[in-house]
BAKOLGU-438492 format. One record per residue (C-alpha): residue in three letters; residue number from 0; x, y, z. Coordinates in steps of 0.25 Angstrom, whole numbers, plus 5000, padded with zeros to 4 digits. Each point is the difference from the previous one (the first is absolute). Layout:
BEGIN
> lonu_kolpa_px_py_pz
> ALA_NUM_X_Y_Z
...
// end
This chain:
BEGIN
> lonu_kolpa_px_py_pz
> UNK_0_5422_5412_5479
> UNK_1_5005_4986_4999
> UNK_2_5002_4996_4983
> UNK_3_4991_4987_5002
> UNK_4_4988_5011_5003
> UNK_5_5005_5009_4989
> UNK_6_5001_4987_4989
> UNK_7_4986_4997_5005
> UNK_8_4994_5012_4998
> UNK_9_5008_5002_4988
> UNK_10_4993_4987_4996
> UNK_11_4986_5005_5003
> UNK_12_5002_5013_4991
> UNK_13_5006_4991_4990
> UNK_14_4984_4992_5000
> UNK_15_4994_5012_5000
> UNK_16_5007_5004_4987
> UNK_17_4997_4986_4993
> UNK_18_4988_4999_5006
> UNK_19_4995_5014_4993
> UNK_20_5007_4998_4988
> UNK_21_4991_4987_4997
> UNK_22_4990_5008_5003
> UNK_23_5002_5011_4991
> UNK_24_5005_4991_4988
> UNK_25_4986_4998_4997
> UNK_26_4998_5017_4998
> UNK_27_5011_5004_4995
> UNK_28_5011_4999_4990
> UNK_29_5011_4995_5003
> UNK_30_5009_5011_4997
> UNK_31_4991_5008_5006
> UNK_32_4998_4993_5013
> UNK_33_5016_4999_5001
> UNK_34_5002_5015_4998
> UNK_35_4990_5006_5009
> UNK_36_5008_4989_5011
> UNK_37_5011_5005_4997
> UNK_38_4997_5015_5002
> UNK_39_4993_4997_5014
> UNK_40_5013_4992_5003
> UNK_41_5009_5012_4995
> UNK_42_4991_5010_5008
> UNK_43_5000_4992_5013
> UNK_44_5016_4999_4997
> UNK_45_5001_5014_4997
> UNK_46_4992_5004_5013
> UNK_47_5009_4990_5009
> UNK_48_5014_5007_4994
> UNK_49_4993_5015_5003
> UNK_50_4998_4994_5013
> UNK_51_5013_4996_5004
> UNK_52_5007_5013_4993
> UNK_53_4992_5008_5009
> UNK_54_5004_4993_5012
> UNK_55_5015_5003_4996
> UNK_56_5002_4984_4997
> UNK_57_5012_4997_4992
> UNK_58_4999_4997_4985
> UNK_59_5014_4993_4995
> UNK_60_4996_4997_4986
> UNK_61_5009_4992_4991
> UNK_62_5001_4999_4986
> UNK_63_5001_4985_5000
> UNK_64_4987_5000_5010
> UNK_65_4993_5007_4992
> UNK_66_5002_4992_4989
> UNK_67_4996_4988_5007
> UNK_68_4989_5008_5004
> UNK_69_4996_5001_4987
> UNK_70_5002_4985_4995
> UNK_71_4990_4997_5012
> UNK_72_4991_5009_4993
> UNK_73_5000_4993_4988
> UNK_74_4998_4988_5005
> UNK_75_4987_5005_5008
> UNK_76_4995_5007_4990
> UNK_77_5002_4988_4990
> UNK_78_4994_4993_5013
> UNK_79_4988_5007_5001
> UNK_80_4995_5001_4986
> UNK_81_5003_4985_4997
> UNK_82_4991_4998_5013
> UNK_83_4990_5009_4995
> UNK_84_5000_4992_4988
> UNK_85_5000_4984_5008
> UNK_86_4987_5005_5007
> UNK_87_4993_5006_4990
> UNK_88_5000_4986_4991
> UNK_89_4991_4995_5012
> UNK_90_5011_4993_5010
> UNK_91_4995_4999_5014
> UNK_92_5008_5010_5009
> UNK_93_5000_4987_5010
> UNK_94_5009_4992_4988
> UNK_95_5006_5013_4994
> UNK_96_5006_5006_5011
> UNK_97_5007_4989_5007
> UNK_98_5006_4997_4986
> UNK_99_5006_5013_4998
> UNK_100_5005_5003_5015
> UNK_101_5004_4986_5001
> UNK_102_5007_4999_4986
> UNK_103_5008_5014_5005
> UNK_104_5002_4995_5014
> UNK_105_5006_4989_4994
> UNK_106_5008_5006_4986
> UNK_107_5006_5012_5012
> UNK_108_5006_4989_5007
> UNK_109_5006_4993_4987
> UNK_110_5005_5014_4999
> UNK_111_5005_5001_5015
> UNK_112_5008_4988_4998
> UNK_113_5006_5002_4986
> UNK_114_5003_5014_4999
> UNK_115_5002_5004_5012
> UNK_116_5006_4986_5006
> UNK_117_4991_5000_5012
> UNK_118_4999_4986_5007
> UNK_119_4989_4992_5002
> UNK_120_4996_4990_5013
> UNK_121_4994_4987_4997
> UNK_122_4984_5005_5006
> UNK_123_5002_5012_4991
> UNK_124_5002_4992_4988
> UNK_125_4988_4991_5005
> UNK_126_4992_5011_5000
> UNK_127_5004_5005_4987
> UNK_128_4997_4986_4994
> UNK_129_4986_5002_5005
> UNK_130_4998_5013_4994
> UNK_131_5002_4991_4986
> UNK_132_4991_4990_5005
> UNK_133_4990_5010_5004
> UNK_134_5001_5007_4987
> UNK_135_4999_4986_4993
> UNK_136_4987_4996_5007
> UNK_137_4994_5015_4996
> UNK_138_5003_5000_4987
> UNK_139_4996_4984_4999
> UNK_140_4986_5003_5006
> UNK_141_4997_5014_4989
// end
């Protein structure tokens, strides 16, 4: 499957999972909305991984990935709760998720480009400078 089809369905499941988080900041807390996420997503992990071990897929496991592995957590869990927590003071999912995902899309590219010294072509950088523009005018209009 080509990568574009697999970012766009990556994307659709992404809107899913802000989508139902708005929706269940307003019945849960948000510890507890950001736990019983978490186990589903470790279940479904969990399931995937038994999958390929059955089928005899390879498994190289680093402790440096691992690690990484486990930052990324951190930032997801810390992620999700703090969502959890934007959506249940009453944010519109249509303001707060463009706000989160754009502010991430646009703070993992300051990344790319600091850390890991990736470069950057003059329409991308345009298109990061709309991100801040279209997290401006959200934030202006809420």
């Amino acid at each position: 499957m080509p990568w574009l089809v697999l970012a766009l369905l990556t994307a659709l499941a992404l809107a899913f999972y802000n989508f139902f988080i708005k929706l269940a900041a307003d019945h849960v807390p948000a510890a507890v909305g950001a736990v019983v996420l978490q186990l589903v997503a470790a279940a479904l992990g969990a399931a995937w991984l038994l999958r390929l071990k059955l089928q005899g897929q390879p498994l190289p496991v680093t402790s440096k990935g691992l690690w990484l592995a486990a930052l990324a957590g951190l930032g997801v869990g810390l992620g999700e709760i703090l969502t959890f927590v934007v959506f249940s003071r009453g944010v519109p999912s249509s303001v707060g998720t463009p706000v989160i995902v754009g502010g991430s899309v646009l703070l993992t590219a300051v990344l790319g480009l600091v850390v890991l010294r990736e470069a950057l072509t003059l329409p991308q950088a345009l298109g990061l400078l709309l991100i801040v523009g279209g997290i401006a005018l959200l934030a202006r209009g809420h």
